[in-house]
C-alpha positions as CSV (number, residue, x, y, z in Angstrom):
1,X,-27.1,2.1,-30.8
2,X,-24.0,-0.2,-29.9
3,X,-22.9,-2.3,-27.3
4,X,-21.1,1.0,-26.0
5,X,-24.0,2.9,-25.9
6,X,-27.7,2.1,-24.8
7,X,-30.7,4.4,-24.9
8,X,-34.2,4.9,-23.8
9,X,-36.9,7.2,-23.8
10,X,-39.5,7.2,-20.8
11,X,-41.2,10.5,-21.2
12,X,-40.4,13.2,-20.6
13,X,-36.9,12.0,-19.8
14,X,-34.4,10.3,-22.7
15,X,-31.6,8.2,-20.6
16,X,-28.0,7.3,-22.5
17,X,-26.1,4.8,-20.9
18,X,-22.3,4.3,-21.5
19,X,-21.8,0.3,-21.6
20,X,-18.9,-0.8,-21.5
21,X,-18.6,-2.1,-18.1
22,X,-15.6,-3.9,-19.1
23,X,-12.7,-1.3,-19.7
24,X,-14.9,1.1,-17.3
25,X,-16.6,2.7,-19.9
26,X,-13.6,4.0,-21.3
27,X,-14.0,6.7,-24.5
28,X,-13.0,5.4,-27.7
29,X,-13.8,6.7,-31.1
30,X,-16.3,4.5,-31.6
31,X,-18.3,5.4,-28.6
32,X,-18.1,9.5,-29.1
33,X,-19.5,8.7,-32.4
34,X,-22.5,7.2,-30.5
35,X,-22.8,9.6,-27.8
36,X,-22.7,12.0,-31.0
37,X,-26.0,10.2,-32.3
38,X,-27.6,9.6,-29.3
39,X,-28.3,13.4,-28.6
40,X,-28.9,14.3,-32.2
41,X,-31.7,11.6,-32.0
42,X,-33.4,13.2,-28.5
43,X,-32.8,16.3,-30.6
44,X,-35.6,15.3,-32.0
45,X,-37.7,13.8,-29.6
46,X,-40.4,16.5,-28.7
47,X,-41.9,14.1,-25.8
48,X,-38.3,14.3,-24.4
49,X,-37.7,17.6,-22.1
50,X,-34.4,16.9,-21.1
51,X,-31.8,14.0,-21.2
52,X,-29.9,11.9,-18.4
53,X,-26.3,10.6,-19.1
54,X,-25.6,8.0,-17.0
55,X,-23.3,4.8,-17.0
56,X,-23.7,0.5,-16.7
57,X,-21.6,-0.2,-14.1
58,X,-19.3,0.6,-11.2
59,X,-17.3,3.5,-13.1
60,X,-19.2,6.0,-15.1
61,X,-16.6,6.6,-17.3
62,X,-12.9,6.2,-16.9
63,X,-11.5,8.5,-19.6
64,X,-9.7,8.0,-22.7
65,X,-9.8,4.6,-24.0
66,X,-5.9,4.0,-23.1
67,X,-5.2,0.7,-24.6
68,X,-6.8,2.0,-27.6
69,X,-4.0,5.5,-27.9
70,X,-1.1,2.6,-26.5
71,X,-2.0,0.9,-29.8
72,X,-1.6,4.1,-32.2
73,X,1.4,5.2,-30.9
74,X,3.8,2.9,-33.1
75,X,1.7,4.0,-36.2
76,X,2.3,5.9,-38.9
77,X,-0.7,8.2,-38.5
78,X,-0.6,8.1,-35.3
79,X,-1.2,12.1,-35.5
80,X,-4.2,12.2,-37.7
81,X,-5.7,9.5,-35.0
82,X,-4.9,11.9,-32.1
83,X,-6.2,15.0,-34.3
84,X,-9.6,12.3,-35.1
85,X,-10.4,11.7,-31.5
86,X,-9.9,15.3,-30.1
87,X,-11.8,16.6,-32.4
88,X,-14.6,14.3,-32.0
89,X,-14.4,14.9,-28.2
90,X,-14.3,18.7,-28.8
91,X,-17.8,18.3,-31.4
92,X,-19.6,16.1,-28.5
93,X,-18.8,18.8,-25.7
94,X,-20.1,21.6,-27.9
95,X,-23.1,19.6,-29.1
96,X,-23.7,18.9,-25.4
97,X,-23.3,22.8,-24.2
98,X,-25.2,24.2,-27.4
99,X,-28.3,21.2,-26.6
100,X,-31.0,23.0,-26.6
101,X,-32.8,21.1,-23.9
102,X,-31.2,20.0,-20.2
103,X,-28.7,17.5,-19.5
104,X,-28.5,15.5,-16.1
105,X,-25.4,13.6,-16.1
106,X,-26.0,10.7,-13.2
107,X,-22.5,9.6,-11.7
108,X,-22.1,5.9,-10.3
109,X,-18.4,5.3,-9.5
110,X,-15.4,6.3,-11.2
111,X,-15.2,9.6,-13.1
112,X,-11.6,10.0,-14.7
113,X,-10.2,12.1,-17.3
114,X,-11.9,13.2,-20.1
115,X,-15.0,11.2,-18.7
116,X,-14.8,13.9,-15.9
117,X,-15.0,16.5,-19.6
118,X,-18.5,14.9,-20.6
119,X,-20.0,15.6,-17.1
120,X,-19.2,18.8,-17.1
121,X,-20.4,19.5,-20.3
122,X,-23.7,18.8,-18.7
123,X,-26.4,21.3,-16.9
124,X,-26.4,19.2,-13.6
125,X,-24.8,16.7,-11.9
126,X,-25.6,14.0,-9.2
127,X,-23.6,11.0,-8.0
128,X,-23.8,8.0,-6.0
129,X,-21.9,7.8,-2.6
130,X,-19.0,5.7,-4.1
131,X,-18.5,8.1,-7.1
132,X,-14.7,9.4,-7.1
133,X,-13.5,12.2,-9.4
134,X,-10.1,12.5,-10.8
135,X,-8.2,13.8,-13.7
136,X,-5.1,11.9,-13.5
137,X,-3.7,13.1,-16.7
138,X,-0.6,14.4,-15.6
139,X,0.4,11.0,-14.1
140,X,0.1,9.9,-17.8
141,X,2.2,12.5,-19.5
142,X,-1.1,13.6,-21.2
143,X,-3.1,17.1,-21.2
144,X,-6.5,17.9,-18.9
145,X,-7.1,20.5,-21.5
146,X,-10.9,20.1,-22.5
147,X,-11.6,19.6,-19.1
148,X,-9.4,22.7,-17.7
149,X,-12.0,25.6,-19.4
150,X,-15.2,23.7,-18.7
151,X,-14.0,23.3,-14.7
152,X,-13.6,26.6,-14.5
153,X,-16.6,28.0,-16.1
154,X,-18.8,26.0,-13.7
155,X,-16.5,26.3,-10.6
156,X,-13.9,29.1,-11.4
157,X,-10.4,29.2,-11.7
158,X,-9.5,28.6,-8.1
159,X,-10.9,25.8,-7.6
160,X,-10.7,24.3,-10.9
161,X,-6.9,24.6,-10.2
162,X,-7.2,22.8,-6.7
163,X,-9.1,19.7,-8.8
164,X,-6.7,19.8,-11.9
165,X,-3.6,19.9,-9.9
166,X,-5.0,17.7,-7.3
167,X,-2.7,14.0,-7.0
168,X,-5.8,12.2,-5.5
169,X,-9.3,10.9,-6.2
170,X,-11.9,13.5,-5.1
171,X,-15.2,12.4,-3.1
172,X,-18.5,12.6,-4.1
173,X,-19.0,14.0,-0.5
174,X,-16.4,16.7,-1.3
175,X,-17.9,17.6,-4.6
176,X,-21.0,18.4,-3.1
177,X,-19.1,20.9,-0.7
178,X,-17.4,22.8,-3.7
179,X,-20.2,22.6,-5.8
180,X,-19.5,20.4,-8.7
181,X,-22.3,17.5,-7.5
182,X,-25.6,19.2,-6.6
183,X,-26.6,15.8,-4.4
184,X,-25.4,12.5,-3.9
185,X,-28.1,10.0,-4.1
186,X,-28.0,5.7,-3.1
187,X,-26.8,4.0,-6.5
188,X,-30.1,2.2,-7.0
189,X,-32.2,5.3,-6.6
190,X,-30.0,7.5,-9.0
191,X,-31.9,6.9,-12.1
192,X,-35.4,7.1,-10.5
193,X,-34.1,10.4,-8.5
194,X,-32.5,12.1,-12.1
195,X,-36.1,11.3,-13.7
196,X,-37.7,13.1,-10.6
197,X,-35.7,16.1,-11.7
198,X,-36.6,15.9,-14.9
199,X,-40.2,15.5,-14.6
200,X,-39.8,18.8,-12.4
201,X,-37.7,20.7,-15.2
202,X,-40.5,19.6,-17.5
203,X,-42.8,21.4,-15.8
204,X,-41.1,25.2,-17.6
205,X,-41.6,26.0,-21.3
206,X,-39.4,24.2,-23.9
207,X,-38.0,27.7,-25.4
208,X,-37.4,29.1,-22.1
209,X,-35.4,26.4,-20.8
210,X,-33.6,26.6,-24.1
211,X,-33.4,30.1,-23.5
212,X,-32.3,29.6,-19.9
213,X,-29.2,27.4,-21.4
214,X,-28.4,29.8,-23.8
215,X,-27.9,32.4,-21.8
216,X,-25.6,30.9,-19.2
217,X,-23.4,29.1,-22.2
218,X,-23.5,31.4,-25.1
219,X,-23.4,34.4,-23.4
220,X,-22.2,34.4,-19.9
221,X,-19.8,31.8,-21.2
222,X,-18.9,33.3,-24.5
223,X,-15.4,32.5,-24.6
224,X,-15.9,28.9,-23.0
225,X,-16.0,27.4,-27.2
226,X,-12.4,29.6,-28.1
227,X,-11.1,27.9,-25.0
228,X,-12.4,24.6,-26.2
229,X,-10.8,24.8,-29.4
230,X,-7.6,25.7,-27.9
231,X,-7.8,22.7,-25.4
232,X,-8.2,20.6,-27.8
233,X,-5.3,21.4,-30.0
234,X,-3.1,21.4,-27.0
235,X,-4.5,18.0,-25.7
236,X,-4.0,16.4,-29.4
237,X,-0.3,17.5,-29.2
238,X,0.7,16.6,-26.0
239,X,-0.3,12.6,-27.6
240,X,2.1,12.7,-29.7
241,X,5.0,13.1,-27.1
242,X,7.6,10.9,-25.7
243,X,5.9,11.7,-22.2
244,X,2.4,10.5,-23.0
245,X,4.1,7.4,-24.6
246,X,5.3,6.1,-21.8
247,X,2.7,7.6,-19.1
248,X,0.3,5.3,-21.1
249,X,2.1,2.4,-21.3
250,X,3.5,2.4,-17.8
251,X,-0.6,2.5,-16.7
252,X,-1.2,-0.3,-18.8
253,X,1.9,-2.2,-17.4
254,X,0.8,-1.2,-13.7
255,X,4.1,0.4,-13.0
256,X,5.2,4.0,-12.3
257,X,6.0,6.3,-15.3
258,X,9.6,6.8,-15.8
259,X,9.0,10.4,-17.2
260,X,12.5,12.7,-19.4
């Protein structure tokens, strides 16, 4: 793949790992458009019955690549770059929800932002005793919006408004009690414990478990892809304010945002 993305297959599982360790695996364009291949190639894979997502690292991922929209700000297209990303985000979310086989996502550390969007796109979710969950987008003048309808398919409205409204980190410990994290497992057992839970899944028919998945995000969640669409036009505008201008670079300056 890239040095942002690393794969392997060890039947019946397939494993993507985001790699860069170095900015916290933070989501740039470059990276979606490998998490983009990645599943189309397990697509493929008959041997593989389901996927884990998982991360290199102490953070799994920690969002939007900031440094990266700081940069774009000043530029003349700065809008089409926004519009390029979102929409790149959105297609990897729907690939992800429309997969046709299951998706473990397998949460060491850190899980910010939009990184918080590509776990819930998955079917189930586990995490390591240090994993935190935040989406701090507020704080940055920015928009949770892809991450606003898929909280609140899997969790409801109620809830998905404590987490997106919430000023603080979120435990692993307190995700299990609401429901988001089905178990929390030791860091160096995670990958052997998600492959586990594959090897059970892959124990059901391929069409039914496709079926299975179908059901609970075509139907049941029918309106979850409008919602998505809408997010992400809202989330590409709100990058293009004044607000998410200086909510970026006051996080990259390690200050406080000075927000109109």
């Amino acid at each position: 793949m890239s040095d942002g993305v690393r794969i392997r297959k060890d039947v019946p599982s397939g494993t993507i790992i985001l790699d860069r360790p170095q900015v916290r695996n933070a989501l740039n364009l470059r990276s979606l458009a490998d998490l983009q291949q990645a599943f189309e190639d397990f697509h493929g894979e008959k041997k593989v019955r389901a996927v884990i997502l998982t991360n290199q690292g102490n953070s799994f991922c920690s969002g939007t690549d900031l440094k990266e929209l700081n940069e774009m700000h000043a530029q003349a297209d700065a809008l089409a770059f926004y519009q390029e990303y979102v929409e790149a985000l959105q297609s990897l979310l729907e690939t992800m929800l429309r997969f046709p086989k299951p998706i473990l996502v397998a949460i060491n550390g850190w899980c910010v932002g939009t990184g918080m969007a590509l776990a819930l796109a998955c079917d189930h979710m586990i995490a390591s005793p240090e994993s935190q969950f935040w989406l701090p987008e507020p704080r940055r003048g920015l928009s949770p919006s892809l991450s606003a309808p898929l909280l609140a398919f899997r969790q409801g409205t109620g809830l998905a408004n404590r987490l997106l409204l919430s000023p603080d980190p979120i435990s692993a410990e307190l995700t299990v009690t609401w429901g988001i994290v089905a178990e929390i497992v030791s860091a160096d057992l995670l990958w052997a414990r998600s492959h586990q839970i594959v090897q059970s899944w892959s124990q059901g028919a391929p069409h039914s478990l496709m079926l299975t998945k179908q059901m609970l995000n075509d139907t049941i969640g029918e309106s979850l892809f409008t919602q998505l669409a809408i997010g992400a036009s809202q989330m590409a505008t709100a990058r293009t304010t004044d607000n998410a201008r200086e909510g970026t670079l006051a996080f990259l300056e390690k200050r406080a945002a000075h927000f109109l």
